[in-house]
Backbone as a chain_set.jsonl record, in Angstrom:
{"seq": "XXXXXXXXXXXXXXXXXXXXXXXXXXXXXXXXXXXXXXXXXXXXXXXXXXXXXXXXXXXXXXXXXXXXXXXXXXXXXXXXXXXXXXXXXXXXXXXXXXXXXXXXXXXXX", "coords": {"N": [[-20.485, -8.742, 1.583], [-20.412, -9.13, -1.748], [-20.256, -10.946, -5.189], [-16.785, -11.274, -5.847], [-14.768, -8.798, -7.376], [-12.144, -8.875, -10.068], [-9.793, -6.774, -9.703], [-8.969, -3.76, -7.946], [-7.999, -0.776, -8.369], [-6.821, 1.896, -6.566], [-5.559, 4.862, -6.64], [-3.214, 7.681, -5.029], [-2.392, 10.652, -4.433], [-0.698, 13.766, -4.052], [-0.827, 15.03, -0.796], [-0.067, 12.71, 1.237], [-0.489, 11.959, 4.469], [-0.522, 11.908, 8.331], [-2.946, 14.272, 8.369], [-4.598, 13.169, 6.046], [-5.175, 10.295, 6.719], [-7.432, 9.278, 8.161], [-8.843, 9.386, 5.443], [-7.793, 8.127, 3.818], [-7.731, 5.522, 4.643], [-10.161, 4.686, 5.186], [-10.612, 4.767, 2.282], [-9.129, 2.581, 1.422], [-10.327, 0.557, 2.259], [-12.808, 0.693, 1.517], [-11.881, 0.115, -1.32], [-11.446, -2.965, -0.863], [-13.811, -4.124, -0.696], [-15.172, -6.074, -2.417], [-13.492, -6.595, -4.125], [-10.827, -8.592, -4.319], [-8.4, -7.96, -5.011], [-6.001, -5.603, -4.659], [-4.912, -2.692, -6.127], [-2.377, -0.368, -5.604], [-1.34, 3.288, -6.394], [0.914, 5.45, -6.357], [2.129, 7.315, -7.229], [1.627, 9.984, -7.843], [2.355, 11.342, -5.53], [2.839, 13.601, -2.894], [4.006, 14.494, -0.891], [4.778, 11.843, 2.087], [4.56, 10.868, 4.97], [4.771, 8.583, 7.592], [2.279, 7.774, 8.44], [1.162, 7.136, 6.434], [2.538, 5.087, 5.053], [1.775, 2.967, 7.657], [-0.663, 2.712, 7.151], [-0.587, 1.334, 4.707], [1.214, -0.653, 5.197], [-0.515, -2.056, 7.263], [-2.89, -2.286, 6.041], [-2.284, -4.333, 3.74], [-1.471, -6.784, 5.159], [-4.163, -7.163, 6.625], [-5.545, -7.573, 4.228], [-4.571, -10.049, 3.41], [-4.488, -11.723, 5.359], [-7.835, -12.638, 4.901], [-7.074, -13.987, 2.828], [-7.062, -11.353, -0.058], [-5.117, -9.394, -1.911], [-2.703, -7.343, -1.814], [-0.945, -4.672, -4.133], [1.661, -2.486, -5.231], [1.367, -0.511, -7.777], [3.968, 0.985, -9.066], [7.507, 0.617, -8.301], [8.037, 1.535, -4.528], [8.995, 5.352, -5.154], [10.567, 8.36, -5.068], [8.495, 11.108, -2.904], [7.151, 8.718, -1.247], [8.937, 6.248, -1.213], [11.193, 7.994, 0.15], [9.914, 7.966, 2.657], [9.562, 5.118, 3.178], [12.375, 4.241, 3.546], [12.786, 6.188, 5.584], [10.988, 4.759, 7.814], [12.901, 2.351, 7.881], [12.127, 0.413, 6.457], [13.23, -0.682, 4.019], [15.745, -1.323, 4.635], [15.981, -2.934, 6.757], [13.338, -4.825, 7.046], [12.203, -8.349, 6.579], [12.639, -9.989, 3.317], [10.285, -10.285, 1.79], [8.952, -8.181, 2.682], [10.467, -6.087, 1.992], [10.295, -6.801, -0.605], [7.914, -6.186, -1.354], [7.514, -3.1, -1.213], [9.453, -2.767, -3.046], [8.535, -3.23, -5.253], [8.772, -6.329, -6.375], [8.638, -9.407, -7.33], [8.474, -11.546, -5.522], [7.277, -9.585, -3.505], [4.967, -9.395, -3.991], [3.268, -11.849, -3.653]], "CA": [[-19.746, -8.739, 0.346], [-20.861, -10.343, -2.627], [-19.382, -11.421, -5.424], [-14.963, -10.046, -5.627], [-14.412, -8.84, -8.739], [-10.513, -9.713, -10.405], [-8.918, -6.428, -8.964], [-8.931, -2.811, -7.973], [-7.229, 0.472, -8.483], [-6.575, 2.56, -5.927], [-4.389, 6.062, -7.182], [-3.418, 8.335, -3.94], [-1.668, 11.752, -4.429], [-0.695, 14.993, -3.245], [0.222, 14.96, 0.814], [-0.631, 11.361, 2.291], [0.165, 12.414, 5.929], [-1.315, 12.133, 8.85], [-3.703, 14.742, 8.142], [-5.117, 12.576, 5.289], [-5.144, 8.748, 7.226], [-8.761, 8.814, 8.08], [-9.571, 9.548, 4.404], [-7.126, 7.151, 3.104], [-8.256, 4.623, 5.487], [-11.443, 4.654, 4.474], [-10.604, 4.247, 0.824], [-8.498, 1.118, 0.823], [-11.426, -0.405, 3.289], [-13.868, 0.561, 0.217], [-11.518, -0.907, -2.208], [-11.344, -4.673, -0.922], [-15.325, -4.35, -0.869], [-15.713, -6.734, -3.406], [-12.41, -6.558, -4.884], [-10.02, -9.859, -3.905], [-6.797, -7.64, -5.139], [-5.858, -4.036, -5.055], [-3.22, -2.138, -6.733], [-1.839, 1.138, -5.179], [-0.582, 3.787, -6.953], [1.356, 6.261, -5.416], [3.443, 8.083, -8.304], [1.555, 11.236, -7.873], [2.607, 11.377, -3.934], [4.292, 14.453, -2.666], [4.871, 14.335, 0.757], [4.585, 10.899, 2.815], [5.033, 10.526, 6.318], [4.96, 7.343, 8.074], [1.057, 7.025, 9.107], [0.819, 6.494, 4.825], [3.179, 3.715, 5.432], [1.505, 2.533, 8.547], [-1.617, 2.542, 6.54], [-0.141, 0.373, 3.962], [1.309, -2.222, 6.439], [-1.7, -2.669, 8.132], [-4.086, -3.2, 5.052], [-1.07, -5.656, 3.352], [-1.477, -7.809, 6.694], [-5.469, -7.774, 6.551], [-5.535, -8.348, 3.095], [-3.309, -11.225, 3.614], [-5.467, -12.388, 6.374], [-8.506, -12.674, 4.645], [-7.141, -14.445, 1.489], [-6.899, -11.055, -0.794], [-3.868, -9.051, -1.87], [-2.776, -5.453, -2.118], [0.472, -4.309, -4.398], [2.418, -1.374, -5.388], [1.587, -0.587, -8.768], [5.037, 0.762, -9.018], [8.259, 0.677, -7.093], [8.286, 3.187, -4.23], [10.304, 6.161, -5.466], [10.136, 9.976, -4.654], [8.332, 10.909, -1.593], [6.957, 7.39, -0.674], [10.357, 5.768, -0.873], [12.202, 8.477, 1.177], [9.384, 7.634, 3.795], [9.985, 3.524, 3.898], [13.727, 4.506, 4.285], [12.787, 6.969, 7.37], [10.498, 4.045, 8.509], [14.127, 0.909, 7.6], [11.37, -1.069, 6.103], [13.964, -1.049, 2.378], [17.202, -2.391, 4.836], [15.47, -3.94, 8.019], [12.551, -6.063, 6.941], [12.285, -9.377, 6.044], [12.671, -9.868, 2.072], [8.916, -10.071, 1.383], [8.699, -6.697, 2.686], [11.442, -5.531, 1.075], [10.335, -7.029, -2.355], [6.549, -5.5, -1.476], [8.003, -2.232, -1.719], [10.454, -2.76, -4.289], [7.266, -4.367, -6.511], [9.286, -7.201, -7.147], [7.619, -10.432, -7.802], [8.408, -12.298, -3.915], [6.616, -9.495, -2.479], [3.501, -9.129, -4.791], [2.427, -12.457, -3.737]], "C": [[-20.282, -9.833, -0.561], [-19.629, -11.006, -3.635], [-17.827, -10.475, -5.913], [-14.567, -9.845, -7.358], [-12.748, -8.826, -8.746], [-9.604, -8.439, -9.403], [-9.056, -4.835, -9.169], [-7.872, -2.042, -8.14], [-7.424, 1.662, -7.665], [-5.491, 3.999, -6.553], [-4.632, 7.151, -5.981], [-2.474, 9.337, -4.602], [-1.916, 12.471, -3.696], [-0.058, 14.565, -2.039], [-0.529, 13.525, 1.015], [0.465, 11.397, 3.498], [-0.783, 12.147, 6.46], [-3.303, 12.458, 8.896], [-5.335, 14.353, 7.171], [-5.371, 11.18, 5.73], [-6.298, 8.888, 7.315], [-9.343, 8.667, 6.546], [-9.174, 8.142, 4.001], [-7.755, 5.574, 3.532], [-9.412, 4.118, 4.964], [-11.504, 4.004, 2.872], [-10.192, 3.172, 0.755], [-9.458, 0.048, 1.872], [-12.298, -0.574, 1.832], [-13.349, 0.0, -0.662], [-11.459, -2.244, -2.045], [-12.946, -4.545, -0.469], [-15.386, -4.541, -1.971], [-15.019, -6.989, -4.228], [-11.279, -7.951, -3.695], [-8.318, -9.195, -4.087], [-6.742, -6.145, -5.306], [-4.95, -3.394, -4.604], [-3.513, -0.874, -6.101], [-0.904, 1.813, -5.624], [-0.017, 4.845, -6.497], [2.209, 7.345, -6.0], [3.064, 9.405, -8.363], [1.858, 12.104, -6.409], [3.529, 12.759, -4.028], [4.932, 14.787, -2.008], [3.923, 13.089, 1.508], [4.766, 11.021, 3.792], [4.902, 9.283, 6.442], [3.614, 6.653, 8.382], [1.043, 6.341, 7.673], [1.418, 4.927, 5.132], [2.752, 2.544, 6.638], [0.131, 1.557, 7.651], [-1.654, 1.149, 5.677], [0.116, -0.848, 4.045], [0.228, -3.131, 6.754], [-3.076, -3.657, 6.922], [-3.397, -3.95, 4.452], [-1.723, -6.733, 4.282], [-2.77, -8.103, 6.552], [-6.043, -8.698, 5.475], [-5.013, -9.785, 2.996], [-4.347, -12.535, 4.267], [-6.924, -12.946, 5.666], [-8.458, -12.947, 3.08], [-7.02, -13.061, -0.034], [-5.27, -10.563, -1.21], [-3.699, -7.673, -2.596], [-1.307, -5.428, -2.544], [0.442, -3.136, -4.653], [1.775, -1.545, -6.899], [3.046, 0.077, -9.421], [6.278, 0.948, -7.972], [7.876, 2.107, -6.416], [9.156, 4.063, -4.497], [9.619, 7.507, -4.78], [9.679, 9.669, -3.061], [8.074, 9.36, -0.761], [8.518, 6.786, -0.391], [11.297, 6.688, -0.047], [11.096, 8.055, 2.765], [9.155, 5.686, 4.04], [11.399, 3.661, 3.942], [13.398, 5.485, 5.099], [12.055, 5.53, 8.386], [11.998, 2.159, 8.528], [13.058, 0.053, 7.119], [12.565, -1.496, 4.577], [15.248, -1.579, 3.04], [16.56, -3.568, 5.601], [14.395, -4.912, 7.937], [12.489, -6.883, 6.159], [12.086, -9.28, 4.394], [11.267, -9.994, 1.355], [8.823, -8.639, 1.496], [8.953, -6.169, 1.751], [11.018, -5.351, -0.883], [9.013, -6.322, -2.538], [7.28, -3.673, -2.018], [8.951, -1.415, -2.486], [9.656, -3.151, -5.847], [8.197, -5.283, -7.507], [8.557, -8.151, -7.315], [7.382, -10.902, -6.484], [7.5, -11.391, -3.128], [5.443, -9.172, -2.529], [2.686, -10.585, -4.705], [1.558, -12.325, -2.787]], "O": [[-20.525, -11.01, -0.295], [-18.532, -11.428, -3.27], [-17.814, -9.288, -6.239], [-14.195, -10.649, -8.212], [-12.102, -8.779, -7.699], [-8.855, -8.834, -8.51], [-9.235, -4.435, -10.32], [-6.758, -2.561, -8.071], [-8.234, 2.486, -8.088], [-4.405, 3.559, -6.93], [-5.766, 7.575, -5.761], [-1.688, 8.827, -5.401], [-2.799, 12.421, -2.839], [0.981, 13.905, -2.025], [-1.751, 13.51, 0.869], [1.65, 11.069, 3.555], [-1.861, 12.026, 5.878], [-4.295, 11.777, 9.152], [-6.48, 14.786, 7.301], [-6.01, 10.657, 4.817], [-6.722, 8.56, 6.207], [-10.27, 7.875, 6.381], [-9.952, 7.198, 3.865], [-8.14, 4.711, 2.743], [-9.466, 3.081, 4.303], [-12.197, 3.086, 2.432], [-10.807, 2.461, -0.04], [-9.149, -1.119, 2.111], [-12.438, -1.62, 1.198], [-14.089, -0.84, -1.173], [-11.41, -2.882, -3.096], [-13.067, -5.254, 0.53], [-15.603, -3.626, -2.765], [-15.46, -7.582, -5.213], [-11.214, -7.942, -2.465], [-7.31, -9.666, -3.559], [-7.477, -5.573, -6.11], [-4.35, -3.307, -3.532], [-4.632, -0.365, -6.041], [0.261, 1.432, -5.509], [-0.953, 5.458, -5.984], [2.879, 8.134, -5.333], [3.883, 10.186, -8.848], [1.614, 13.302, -6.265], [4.471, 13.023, -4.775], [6.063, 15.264, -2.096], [2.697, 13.171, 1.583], [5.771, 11.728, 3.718], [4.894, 8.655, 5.383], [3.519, 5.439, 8.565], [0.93, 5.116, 7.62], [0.78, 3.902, 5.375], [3.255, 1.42, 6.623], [-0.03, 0.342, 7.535], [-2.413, 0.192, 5.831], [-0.327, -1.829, 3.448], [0.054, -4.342, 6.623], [-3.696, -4.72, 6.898], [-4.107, -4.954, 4.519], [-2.568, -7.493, 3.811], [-2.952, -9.299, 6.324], [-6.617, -9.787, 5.498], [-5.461, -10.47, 2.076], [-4.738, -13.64, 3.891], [-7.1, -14.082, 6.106], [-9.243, -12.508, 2.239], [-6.894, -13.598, -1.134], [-4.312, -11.26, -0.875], [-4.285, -7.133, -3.533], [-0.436, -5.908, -1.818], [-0.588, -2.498, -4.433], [1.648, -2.708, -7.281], [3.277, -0.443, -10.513], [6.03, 1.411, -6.859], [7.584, 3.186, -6.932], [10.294, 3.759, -4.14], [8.548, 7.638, -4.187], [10.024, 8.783, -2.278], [8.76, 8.996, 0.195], [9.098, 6.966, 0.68], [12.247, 6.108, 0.479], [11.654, 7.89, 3.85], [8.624, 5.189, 5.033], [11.751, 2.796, 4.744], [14.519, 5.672, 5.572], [12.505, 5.287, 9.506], [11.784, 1.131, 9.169], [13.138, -1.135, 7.431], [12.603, -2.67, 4.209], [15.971, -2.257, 2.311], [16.556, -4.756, 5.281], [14.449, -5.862, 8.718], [12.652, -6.581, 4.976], [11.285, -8.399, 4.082], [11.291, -9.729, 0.153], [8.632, -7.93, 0.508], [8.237, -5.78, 0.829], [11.21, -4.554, -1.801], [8.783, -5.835, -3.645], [7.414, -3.33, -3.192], [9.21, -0.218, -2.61], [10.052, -3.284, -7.006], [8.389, -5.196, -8.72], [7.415, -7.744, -7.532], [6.227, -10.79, -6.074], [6.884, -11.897, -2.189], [4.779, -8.749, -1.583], [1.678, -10.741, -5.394], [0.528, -13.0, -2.795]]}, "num_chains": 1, "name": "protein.A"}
């Protein structure tokens, strides 16, 4: 990696299931190549399951790890948000979480 430019854009639609995790996977790997921050947009989503959300978790946490940072570009609503309430991440996790997928400010740092 050379040098990180200020910040990417990621935009996922349609089904992000399962079926789609290797793709997806792939993409938000290629987006922090060279990018230090990257936004995820999710407003064209139409069915989520839980790997999407797994997905999400996991690159949050790396990102994290390795000094960059990945947000919501907006709150989850529609499908995404009925799939972090099937997964309790919007009652049960800690208020960072919570505010990550609420795109409040505490959890966009």
């Amino acid at each position: 990696m050379g040098e990180h430019a200020a910040s990417h854009r990621c935009a996922f639609d349609g089904d992000l299931t399962v079926r789609s995790a290797a793709r997806i996977q792939a993409q938000l790997i290629d987006a922090f190549d060279g990018h230090r921050a990257v936004e995820i947009d999710c407003s064209g989503a139409t069915h989520v399951d839980l790997s999407f959300v797994q997905l999400l978790l996991a690159a949050r946490r790396s990102a994290a790890a390795s000094g960059a940072r990945l947000t919501l570009t907006h709150p989850s609503g529609g499908a995404l948000h009925d799939a972090v309430l099937r997964a309790g991440i919007a009652t049960d996790a800690c208020a960072a979480d919570r505010a990550f997928w609420l795109n409040t400010t505490e959890g966009n740092r």
